[in-house]
N, C-alpha and C positions, 0 to 999 in steps of 0.2 A: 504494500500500500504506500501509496506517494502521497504528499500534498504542498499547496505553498503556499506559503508565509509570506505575505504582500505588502512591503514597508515602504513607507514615506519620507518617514527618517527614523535613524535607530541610534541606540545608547548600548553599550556592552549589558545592561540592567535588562535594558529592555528584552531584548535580543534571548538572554541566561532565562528570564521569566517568562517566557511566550512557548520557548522549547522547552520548559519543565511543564507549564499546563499543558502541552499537548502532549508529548510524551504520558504523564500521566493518565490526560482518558485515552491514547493508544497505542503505549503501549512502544518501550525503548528500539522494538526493531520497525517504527516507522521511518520512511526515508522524506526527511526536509529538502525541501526546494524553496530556497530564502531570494527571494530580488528585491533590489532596492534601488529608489532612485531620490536621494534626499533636493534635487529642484523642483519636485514638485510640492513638497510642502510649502518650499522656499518663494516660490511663486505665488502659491494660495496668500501665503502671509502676506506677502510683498501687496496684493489688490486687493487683499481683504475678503476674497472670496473665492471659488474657484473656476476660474478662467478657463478658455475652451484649449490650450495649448497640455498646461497640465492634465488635466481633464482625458485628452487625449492619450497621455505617456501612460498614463493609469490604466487605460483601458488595453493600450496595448502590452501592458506589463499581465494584464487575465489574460491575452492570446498566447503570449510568450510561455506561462506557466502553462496552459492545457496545451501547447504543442510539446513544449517538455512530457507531458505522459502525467501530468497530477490528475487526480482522482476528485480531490474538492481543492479549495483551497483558502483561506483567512484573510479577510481587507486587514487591514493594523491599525490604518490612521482614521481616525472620527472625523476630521475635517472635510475627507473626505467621501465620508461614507454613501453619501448621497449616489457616488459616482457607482458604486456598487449596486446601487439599488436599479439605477436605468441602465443596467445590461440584466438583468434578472431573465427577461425571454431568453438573450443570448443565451446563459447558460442552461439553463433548464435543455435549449433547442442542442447545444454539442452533448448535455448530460456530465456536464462539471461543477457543480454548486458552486459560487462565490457567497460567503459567509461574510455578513459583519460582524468583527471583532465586541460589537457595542451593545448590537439589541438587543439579543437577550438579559443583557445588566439593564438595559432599558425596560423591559418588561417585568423583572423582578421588581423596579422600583416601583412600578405602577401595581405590584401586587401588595409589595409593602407598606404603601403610603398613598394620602394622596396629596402631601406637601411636598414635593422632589425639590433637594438641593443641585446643584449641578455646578460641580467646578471646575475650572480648566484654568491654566494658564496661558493660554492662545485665544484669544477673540472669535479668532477663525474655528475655534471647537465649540462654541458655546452655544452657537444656531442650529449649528447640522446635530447636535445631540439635542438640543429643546428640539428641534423637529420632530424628531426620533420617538421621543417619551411622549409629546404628542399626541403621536401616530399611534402607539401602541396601545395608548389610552382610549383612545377613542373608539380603535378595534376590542378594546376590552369592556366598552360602554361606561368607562367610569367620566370622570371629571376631576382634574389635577392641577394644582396653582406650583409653579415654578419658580424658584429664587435661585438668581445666577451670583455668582461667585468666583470673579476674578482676579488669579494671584499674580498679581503683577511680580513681574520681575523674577517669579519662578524657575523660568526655562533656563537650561544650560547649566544650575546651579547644581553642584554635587549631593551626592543622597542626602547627607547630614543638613547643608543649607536646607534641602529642598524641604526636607520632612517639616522641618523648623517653620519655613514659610508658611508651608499649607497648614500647618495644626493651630501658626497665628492668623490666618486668614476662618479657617472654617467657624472660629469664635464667632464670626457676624452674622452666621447663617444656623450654626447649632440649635438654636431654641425658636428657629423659626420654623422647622419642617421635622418632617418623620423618618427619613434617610435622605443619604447626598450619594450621587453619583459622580464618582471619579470619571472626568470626561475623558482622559487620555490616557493609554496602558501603559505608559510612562509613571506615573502618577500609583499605581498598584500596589507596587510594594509598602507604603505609607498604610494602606488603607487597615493593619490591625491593630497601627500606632492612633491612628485617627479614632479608631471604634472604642480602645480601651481610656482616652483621655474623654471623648465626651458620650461614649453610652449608646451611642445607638447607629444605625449600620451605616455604612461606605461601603459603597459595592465599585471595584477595579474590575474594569473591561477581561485579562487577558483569562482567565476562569473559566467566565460564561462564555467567549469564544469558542473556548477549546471544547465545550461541553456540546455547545451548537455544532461547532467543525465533526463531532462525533456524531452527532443526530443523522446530520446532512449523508455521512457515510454509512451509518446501519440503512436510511432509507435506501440508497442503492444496493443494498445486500451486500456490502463488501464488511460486513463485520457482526 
């Protein structure tokens, strides 16, 4: 069984985290197919949204993996996720699922709560995941109030800074909702420091991916 691992941009953190969640739901003798192309993030940030150039590189980065031979495979970036969601025909039609790394965390929050926090440190993350929770919400027939939470100056910062950041940032939003959603799988590994300081859940993306990326592949019978 093949699959890939579809980055935007990656951190050695990120990277060690993403192949132990999947490894674990499948399992050490799965074979990774990791591509990356960190200008497309780099782009989205740059206009604030994402543009039809990136857009593109992403789309050709799902051909690139199922001409490679993967069986399903993981979006990584939330910014992006959206770009996952309009080839959805495509894949279904070659029979390669493209999974986002995010919805399922998105849907757990709407199972959980209906205050969602949502924090990111990228501007460019904090639309395409309120879209997301949403969406799921509303295929779930609930109704949900959202409070965004943006750590500035986050990004790039080492684990120690980073964790620091986010646990003085998510103070402004702890008592306002019933769980937060880590909008970036970057952000994941914090989330037991997060749950044991103020009590109540932070759900990180790369988890519920891997649980999804497993789903995707029992439905093709290949597990």
């Amino acid at each position: 069984m093949k699959v890939g691992l579809i980055y935007t941009s990656t951190t050695p953190e990120l990277i060690e985290l993403v192949e132990q969640e999947v490894k674990k739901q499948l399992g050490d003798g799965v074979e990774l197919l990791s591509l990356q192309d960190p200008s497309i993030l780099a782009e989205v940030r740059e206009a604030g949204y994402v543009t039809t150039a990136p857009a593109a590189r992403l789309i050709g980065m799902y051909m690139k993996a199922a001409e490679e031979g993967v069986d399903a495979m993981l979006n990584l970036c939330s910014s992006v996720g959206e770009v996952a969601d309009c080839v959805q025909d495509t894949a279904r039609y070659i029979g390669v699922p493209i999974v986002r790394v995010d919805e399922e965390m998105c849907r757990e929050a709407v199972r959980l709560g209906s205050r969602i926090g949502v924090m990111a440190t990228l501007p460019t993350t904090l639309t395409p995941t309120k879209n997301t929770v949403t969406r799921v919400a509303r295929e779930a027939g609930k109704h949900v109030e959202l409070v965004d939470c943006l750590v500035d100056g986050a990004f790039g910062l080492d684990q120690e800074q980073f964790r620091a950041r986010l646990t003085d940032a998510a103070a402004a939003i702890a008592e306002k909702v019933d769980v937060v959603v880590l909008a970036q799988g970057s952000m994941a590994y914090a989330e037991p420091h997060l749950e044991r300081v103020y009590g109540k859940p932070f759900l990180g993306s790369p988890r519920f991916g891997a649980a999804a990326l497993k789903k995707a592949l029992e439905r093709k019978g290949l597990i």
